[in-house]
C-alpha positions in Angstrom: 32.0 37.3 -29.0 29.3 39.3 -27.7 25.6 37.4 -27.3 22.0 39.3 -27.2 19.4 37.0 -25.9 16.0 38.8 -25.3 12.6 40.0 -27.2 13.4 42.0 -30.7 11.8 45.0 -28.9 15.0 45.1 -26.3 16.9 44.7 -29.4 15.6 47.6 -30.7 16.1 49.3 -27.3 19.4 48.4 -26.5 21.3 47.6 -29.8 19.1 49.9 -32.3 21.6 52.7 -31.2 24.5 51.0 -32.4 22.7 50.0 -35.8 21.5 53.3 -36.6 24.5 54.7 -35.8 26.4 51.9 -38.3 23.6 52.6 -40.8 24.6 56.2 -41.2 28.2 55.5 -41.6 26.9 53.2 -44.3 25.0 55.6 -46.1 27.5 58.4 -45.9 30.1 58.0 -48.8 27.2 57.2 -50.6 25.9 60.9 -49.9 28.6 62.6 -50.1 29.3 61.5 -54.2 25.7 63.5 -54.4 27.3 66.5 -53.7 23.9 67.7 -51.9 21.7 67.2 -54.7 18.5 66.2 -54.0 17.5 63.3 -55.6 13.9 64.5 -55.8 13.7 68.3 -56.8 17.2 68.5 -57.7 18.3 71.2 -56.0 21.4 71.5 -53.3 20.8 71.3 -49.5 21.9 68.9 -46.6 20.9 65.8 -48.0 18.7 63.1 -45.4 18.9 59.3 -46.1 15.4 58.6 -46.5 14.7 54.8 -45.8 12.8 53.4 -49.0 9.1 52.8 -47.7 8.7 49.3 -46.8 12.5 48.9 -46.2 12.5 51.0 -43.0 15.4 50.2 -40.9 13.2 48.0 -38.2 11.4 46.0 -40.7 15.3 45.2 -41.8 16.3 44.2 -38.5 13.4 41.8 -37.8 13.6 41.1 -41.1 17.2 39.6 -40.3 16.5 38.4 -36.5 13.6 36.3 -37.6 16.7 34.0 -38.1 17.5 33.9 -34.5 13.9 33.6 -33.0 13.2 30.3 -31.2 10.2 30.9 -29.2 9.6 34.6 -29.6 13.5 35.0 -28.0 16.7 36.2 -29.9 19.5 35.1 -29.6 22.3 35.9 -31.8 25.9 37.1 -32.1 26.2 41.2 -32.0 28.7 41.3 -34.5 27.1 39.1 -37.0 23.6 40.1 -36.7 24.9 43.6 -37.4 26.8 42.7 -40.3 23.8 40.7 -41.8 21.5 44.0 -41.0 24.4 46.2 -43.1 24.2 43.9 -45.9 20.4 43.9 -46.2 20.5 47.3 -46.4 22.4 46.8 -49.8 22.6 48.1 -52.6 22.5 51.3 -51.0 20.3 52.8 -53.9 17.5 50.2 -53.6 16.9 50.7 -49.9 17.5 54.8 -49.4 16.5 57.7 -51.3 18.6 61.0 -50.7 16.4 64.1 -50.5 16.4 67.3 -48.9 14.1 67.9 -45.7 11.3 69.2 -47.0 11.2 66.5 -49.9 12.2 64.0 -47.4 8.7 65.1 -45.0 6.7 65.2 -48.6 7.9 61.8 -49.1 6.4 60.3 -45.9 3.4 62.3 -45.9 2.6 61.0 -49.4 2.7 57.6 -48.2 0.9 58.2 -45.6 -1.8 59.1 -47.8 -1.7 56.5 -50.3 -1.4 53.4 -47.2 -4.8 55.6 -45.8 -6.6 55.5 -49.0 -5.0 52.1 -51.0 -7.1 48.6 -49.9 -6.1 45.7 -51.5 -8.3 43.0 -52.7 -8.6 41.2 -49.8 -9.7 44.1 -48.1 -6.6 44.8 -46.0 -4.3 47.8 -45.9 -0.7 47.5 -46.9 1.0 48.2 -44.2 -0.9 45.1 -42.6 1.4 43.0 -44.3 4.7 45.1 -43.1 6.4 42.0 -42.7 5.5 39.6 -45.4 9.4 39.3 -46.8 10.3 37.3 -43.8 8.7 34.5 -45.6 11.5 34.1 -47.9 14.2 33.4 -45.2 11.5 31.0 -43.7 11.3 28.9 -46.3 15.2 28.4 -46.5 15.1 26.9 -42.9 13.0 23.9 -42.4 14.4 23.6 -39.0 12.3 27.3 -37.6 8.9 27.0 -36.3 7.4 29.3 -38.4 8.5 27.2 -41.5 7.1 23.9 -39.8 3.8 25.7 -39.1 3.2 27.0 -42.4 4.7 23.4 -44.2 1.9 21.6 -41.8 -0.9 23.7 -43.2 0.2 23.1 -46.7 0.5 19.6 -45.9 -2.9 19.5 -44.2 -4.9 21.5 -47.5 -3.8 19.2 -49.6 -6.8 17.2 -48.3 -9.4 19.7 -48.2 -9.7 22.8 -45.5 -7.6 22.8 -42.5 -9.0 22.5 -39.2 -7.0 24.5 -36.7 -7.2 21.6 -34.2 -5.3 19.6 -37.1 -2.6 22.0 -37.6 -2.2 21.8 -33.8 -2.3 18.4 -34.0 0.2 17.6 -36.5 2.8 20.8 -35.1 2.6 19.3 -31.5 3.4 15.2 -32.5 6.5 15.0 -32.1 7.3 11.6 -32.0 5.3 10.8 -35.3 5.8 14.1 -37.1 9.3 15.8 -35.8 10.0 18.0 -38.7 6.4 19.7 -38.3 7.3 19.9 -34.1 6.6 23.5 -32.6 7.3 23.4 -28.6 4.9 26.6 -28.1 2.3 26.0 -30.9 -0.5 27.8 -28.6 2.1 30.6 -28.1 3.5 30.8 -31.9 0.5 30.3 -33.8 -1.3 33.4 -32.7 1.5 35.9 -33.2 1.3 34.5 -37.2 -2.3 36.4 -37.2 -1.0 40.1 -36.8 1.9 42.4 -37.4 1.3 44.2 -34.3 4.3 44.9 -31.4 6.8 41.9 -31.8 4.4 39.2 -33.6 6.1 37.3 -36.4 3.6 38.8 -39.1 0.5 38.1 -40.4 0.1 35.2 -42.2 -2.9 33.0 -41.2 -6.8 34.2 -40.1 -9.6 31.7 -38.9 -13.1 31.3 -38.3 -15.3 28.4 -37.6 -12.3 26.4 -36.1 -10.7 26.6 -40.3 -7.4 28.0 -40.9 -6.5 30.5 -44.1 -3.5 32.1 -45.4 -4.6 35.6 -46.5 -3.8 35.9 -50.0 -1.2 38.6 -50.0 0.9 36.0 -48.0 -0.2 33.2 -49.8 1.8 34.5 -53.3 4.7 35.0 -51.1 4.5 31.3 -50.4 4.1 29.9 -53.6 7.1 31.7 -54.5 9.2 30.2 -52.3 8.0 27.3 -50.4 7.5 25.6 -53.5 11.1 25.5 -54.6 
């Protein structure tokens, strides 16, 4: 049994090799039953396997090690993180599209476009938000610290806005309030406020000393923090 233990970005670094590489071989019988027709303009070529925008192959790996994170450090099995990334990528046809090269560079420069010119209606870009679906493996683990953090707020609005020196409060009492307990609140908390490098994503914003859940992330949560 092999162990990683570092930051996702060494992950990427040192095991992203072996995943792309495992990726392809995933993707290739697939390919092959296409007989090089492009799945766009339907002509035959050397087909590429196009990651489905949003499903890109790193937001599927953190997508998967936010299961191993204690503390902003992995630690996980090789072998089983691997196969959990291989499974994620399934079905094949929901996460790749198979398209020549030049449809294959059309495709990403027309999403370029549309993320440049699309706002949503809380004023934010999409891509902002690049890692919202981790909130549906947090809510199946009560015992990870970004599920206590985000139970605490809910718990905390229940009785009107929520102060961020309640939420810090309530995450750092462990002896009255152990399933809320985060060991590194001051450390977590902030890298829930941006998808940028190796943060956790961005779920809360605050001003004035309130905490909010930015409305994108807040449908995510209804949907699955409720059940």
């Amino acid at each position: 049994m092999a162990i990683f233990e570092g930051t996702v970005q060494e992950f990427h670094d040192f095991i992203g090799p072996r995943i792309r590489n495992a990726v392809n071989n995933l993707t290739r019988s697939y390919r092959k039953k296409l007989n090089g027709i492009c799945e766009e303009c339907g002509t035959k070529n050397e087909l590429d396997s196009a990651h489905v925008h949003g499903r890109g192959r790193r937001e599927i790996i953190e997508e998967v090690l936010s299961e191993y994170s204690q503390n902003g450090t992995i630690r996980c099995d090789i072998k089983e993180a691997e196969n959990k990334i291989l499974n994620t990528h399934q079905p094949i046809e929901s996460n790749f599209r198979f398209l020549c090269h030049p449809c294959h560079v059309a495709y990403d420069e027309k999403i370029k476009k549309k993320n440049m010119l699309q706002k949503d209606s809380d004023g934010s870009a999409p891509e902002e938000f690049k890692k919202i679906s981790r909130i549906k493996r947090w809510a199946k683990r009560p015992d990870q610290d970004n599920h206590k953090i985000i139970s605490a707020f809910l718990l905390l609005e229940t009785k009107g806005d929520v102060l961020l020196s309640a939420l810090q409060k309530l995450c750092t009492n462990k002896t009255d309030f152990p399933q809320y307990y985060v060991a590194k609140f001051a450390g977590h908390y902030p890298s829930m406020k941006t998808d940028g490098g190796n943060s956790h994503g961005k779920v809360f914003c605050d001003k004035d000393g309130i905490v909010h859940i930015w409305p994108k992330v807040r449908e995510e949560i209804r949907k699955y923090f409720s059940k």
